[in-house]
C-alpha positions, 0 to 999 in steps of 0.5 A, spaced: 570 948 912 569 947 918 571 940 920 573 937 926 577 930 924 584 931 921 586 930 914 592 927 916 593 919 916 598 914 918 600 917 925 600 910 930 602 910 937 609 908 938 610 902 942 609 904 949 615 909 949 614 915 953 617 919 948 613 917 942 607 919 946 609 925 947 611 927 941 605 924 939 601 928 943 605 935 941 602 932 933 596 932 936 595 939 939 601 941 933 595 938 928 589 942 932 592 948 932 594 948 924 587 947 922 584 952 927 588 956 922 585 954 916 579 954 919 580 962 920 582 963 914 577 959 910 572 963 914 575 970 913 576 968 905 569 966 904 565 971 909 561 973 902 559 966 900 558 964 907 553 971 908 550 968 901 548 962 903 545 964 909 540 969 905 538 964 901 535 959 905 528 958 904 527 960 910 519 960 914 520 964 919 526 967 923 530 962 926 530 962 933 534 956 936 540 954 931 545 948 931 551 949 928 553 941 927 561 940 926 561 948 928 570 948 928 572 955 930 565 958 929 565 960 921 557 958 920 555 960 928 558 967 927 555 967 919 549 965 922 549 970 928 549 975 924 544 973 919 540 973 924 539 978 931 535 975 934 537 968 934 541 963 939 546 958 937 549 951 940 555 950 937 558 943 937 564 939 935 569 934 937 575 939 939 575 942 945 580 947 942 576 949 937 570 951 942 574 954 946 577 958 941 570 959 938 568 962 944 573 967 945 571 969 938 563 970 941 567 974 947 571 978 943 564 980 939 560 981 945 556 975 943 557 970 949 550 971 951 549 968 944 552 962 944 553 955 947 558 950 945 557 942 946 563 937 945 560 931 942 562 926 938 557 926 932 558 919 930 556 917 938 549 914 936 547 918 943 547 926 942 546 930 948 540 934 948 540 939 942 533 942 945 528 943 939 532 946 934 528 951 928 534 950 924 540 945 924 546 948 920 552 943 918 558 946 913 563 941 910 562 937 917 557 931 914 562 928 909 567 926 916 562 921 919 563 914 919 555 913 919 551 919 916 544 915 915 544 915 922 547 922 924 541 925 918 535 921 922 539 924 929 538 932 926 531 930 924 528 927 930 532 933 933 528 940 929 522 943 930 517 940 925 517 945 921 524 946 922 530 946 916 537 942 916 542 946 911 548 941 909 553 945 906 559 941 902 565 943 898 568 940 893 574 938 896 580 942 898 580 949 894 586 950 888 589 957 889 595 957 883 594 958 875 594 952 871 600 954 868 605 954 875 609 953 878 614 955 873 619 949 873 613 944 874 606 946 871 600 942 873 602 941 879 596 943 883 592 938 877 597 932 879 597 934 887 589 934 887 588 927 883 592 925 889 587 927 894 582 925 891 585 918 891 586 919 898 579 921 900 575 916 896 578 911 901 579 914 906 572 919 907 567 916 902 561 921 903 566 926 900 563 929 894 557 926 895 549 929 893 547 929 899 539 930 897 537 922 896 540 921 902 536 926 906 530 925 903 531 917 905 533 920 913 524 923 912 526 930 910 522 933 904 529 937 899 526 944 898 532 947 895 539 946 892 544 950 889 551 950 888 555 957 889 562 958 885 568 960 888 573 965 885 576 970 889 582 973 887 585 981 889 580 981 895 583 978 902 590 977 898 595 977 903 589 971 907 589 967 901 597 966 901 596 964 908 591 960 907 594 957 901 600 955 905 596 952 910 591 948 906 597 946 902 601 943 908 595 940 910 594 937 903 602 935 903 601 930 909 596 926 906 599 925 899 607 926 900 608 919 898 603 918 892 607 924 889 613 924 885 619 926 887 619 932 883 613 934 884 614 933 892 620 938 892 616 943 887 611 943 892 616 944 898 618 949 894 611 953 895 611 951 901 617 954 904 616 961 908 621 963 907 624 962 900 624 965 894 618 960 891 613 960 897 606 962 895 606 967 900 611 971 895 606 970 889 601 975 887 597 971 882 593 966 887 586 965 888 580 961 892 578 958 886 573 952 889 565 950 889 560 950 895 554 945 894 548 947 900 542 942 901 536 946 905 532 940 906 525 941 912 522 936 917 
């Protein structure tokens, strides 16, 4: 999941108090650093799945140049490096902190040489200079822009003829509990997702969306899809606890007023670290969510 732009909403500047910027600026690096925490843990809890997509690009040739558009903390770029010895990667996103947490990863890995990050504002119609890419990866980072149809002609322009564009999707945030918890207000998860997805249908339109017709309409030619399943439960069981207390926290900023009382306090039940319902106790949880990947060529 390696988006750039908060799930988060309603976080206004104060009305020239200089305590509220600073407060706001604390949220904001506060907010940056909870996500490059998830974004770990979604690439530590889904490293098979990700290794499974990449295989399977229909593929002409090996890669030599990859973009990772949207990269987050490096996800696809460390996937894609791997898949392919051979290859160099630009990665780009928004945050700065997340390129320099990515490119201490490439340094840790031995891999800096490898490695290129660019901030850029993806939704700017003036890119930099990608170069001439043979593929162009983009993971849960195209439903965030605000003018798509422009940012796909960009990508097109940008590929090698010949090249290939892989645009891949969750659908939404990842359930983690059984249907039947928790035990004082089963479904809840149900409830707190049917939130989100209101929340994100008028906040990110193109969340969800089948990114094929809009990919043939920005001149590429659709050579594959395919949707993987995710169901990942004794593997990585100490990360999915931690990963769904962060995915839950996140999630709670942005529906805690569309929830019931009691089903706000049960969540803040699960979301409690330290107390006896926090889903870092639980042993039944697991990553249970659909990836959908596009491989469309120029």
């Amino acid at each position: 999941m390696n988006q750039t732009h908060s799930h988060d909403h309603g976080h206004g500047h104060g009305h020239g108090a200089q305590h509220d910027h600073h407060r706001e600026h604390d949220h904001q690096e506060y907010d940056a650093d909870v996500q490059a925490e998830v974004l770990d843990l979604d690439a530590e809890v889904l490293a098979e799945h990700t290794a499974s997509i990449t295989a399977w690009l229909p593929l002409r040739t090996e890669p030599r140049h990859i973009v990772d558009l949207g990269c987050g903390t490096g996800a696809g770029t460390f996937a894609l490096l791997d898949r392919f010895p051979d290859a160099r990667v630009t990665a780009v996103d928004t945050s700065a902190g997340h390129l320099q947490r990515l490119d201490a990863k490439a340094r840790a890995r031995g891999v800096e040489e490898r490695v290129r990050t660019v901030r850029a504002d993806l939704d700017s119609p003036d890119w930099p200079d990608l170069g001439s890419p043979d593929l162009v990866w983009a993971s849960a980072s195209m439903h965030h822009m605000a003018r798509p149809d422009r940012a796909l002609r960009s990508v097109h322009d940008a590929l090698a003829p010949g090249g290939l564009f892989a645009v891949v999707e969750l659908a939404g945030f990842p359930r983690f509990l059984p249907e039947d918890a928790p035990e004082d207000r089963p479904g809840l998860e149900a409830r707190v997702h049917a939130a989100t997805d209101r929340f994100h249908a008028e906040h990110m339109p193109h969340r969800g969306a089948d990114w094929g017709p809009m990919l043939t309409a920005a001149g590429f030619t659709v050579e594959g899809e395919r949707t993987i399943s995710v169901d990942t439960g004794d593997s990585h069981r100490e990360a999915i606890g931690r990963y769904a207390l962060s995915v839950l926290r996140r999630v709670r900023t942005a529906v805690a007023g569309e929830l019931s009382p009691e089903d706000l306090a049960a969540l803040d039940r699960l979301l409690d670290a330290d107390g006896p319902h926090s889903v870092l106790r639980r042993d039944d949880l697991a990553v249970r969510t659909e990836r959908t990947v596009w491989a469309a060529r120029r």
